[in-house]
Structure formats: structure tokens, C-alpha cells
C-alpha positions in Angstrom: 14.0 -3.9 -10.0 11.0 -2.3 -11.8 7.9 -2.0 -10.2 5.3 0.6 -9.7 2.9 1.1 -6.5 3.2 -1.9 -4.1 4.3 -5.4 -4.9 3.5 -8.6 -2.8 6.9 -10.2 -2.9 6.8 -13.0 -0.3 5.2 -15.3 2.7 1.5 -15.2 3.9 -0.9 -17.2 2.0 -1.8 -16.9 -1.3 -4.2 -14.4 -2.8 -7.0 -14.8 -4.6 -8.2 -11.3 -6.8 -11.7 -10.4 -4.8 -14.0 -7.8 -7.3 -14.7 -4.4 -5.3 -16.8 -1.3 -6.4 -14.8 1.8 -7.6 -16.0 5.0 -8.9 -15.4 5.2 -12.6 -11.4 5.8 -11.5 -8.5 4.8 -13.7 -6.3 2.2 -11.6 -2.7 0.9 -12.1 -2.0 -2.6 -10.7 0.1 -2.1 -7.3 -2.7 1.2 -6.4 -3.4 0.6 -2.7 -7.2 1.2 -2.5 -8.9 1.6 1.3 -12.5 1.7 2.3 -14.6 5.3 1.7 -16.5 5.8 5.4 -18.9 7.3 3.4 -19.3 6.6 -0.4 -19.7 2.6 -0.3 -16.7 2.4 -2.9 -13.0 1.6 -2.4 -10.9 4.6 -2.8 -7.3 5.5 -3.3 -5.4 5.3 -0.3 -4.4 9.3 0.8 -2.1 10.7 3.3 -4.3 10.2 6.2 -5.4 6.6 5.6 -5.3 4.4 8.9 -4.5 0.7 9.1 -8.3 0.3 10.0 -9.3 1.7 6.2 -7.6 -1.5 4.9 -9.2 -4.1 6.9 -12.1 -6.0 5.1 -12.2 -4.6 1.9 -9.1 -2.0 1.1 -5.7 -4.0 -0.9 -3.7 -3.9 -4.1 -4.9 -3.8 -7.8 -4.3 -6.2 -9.8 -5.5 -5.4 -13.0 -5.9 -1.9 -13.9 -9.1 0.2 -14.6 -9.9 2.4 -17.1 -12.0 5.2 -15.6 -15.3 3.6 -16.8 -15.6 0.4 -14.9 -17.0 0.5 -11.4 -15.2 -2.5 -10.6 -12.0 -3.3 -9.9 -10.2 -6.7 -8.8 -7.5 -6.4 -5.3 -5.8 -8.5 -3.4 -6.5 -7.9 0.3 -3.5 -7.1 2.2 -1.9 -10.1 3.6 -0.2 -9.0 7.2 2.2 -11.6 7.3 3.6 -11.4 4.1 6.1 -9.1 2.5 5.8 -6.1 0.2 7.9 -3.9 -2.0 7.1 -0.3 -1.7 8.1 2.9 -3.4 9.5 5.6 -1.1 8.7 9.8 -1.4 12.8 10.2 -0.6 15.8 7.8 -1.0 16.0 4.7 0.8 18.3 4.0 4.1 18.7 1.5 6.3 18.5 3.5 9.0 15.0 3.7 8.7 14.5 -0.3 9.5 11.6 -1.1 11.7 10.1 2.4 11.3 6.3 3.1 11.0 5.4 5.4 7.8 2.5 6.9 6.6 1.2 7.0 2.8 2.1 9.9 0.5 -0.3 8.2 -2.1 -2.1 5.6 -3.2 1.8 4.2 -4.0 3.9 5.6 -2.2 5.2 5.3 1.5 6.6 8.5 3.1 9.6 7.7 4.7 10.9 10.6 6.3 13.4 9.4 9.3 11.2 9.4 12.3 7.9 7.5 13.4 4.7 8.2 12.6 2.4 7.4 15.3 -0.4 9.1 13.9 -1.3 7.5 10.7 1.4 4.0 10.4 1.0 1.8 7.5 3.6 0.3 6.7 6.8 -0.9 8.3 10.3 -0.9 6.6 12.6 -4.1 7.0 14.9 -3.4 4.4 15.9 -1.4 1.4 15.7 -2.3 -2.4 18.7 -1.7 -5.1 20.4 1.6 -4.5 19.3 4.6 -2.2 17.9 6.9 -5.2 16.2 3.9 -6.6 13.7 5.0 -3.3 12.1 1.4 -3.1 12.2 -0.7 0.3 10.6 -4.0 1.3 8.2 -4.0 4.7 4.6 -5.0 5.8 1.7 -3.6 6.4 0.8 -2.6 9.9 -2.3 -4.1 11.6 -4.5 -1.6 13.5 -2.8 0.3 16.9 -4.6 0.5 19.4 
């Protein structure tokens, strides 16, 4: 199964593309993009992004940039609805119902163990083989 980034693959409601100001920043489709505290922008999603960064404003690209528009259309994440994700190691089932941060803007870190600190995503099952490193999951609403 070929996809890059993040892929809405089922449930929830239907998106519609909303327009959001970027930087000039180049953008592939399935980039996750979060709120900048600071610059008025949506950003690439980092390492330390919170669930909170996502809320009213931060989601998906779908349809890239080119590093000289300052817009950019998303689809807002859609908690009840199911994504494909690509994975910083292989894949395992063990890791079922675990929290993970980012690595990057497209990739989930899924190392084994909860993260507590900065959970994003959720696994609920794995995708093609272990060394494809994709798995299917949601996105996690804020913890409080």
C-alpha cells in the first residue's frame, strides 16, 4: 500500500479542504501541519507537538505547496475517524492501543512504550508487512 505522510482511510464525517496560511514552505499532501503559538501560520508538526497544536486549525495537506504560496489547503483532523500512518521503526502488533508521539511532520514514533508526554496518535493495527513501517490509528484528543 503506497502512501506518504498520513492518510484518512475511514469513519468520521467527511472533510471539506479549509485554506490556512503557511510560510512560503514546500508541502506534500499527507504533511501534518499544527498551529505556530507564535507566528500566526500553520507549521509542520515536530517532535514535541501536543494534541492541543491540532485543535482549530492544525490537519493534513491535501494539495501540496511549492515553497512560494502562503497558503495551503488541510483537512482538519477528524477524531473519530481512522488514519494510515508511517512509523520511525517496523510495525508490531504489540504496540496496539499505544500512545506515540511525532518524529515528523509524517511520521509516528513508535518505539514500544507510552508516551505520556507528547501522545498523538494511537495505533489499532498494523499495515502490510512489519518493514513496510505503516500502521492504521487515530488521532488523540487533548489529555488532561
Amino acid at each position: 500500500m503506497a502512501f506518504t505522510g498520513f492518510q484518512k482511510v475511514g469513519g468520521g464525517k467527511a472533510g471539506d479542504a479549509k485554506k490556512r496560511v503557511i510560510g512560503a514552505v514546500a508541502y506534500a499532501v499527507g504533511d501534518l501541519l499544527m498551529r505556530s503559538t507564535t507566528a500566526g501560520t500553520l507549521i509542520a508538526a515536530t517532535s514535541s507537538a501536543t494534541p492541543n497544536l491540532f485543535a482549530n486549525g492544525g490537519g493534513l495537506v491535501v494539495k501540496a505547496t511549492d515553497g512560494v504560496v502562503t497558503e495551503v489547503e488541510i483537512d482538519e483532523i477528524d477524531y473519530d475517524a481512522e488514519y494510515f500512518a508511517q512509523t520511525t521503526n517496523n510495525s508490531n502488533v504489540a504496540h496496539n492501543y499505544m500512545l506515540m508521539a511525532l518524529t515528523d511532520s509524517n511520521t509516528v514514533n513508535n518505539t514500544g512504550t507510552d508516551d505520556v508526554t507528547n501522545p498523538v496518535f494511537m495505533q489499532t493495527g498494523v499495515v502490510g508487512a512489519a518493514a513496510d513501517k505503516k500502521i492504521i490509528g487515530q488521532f488523540v484528543r487533548q489529555i488532561s
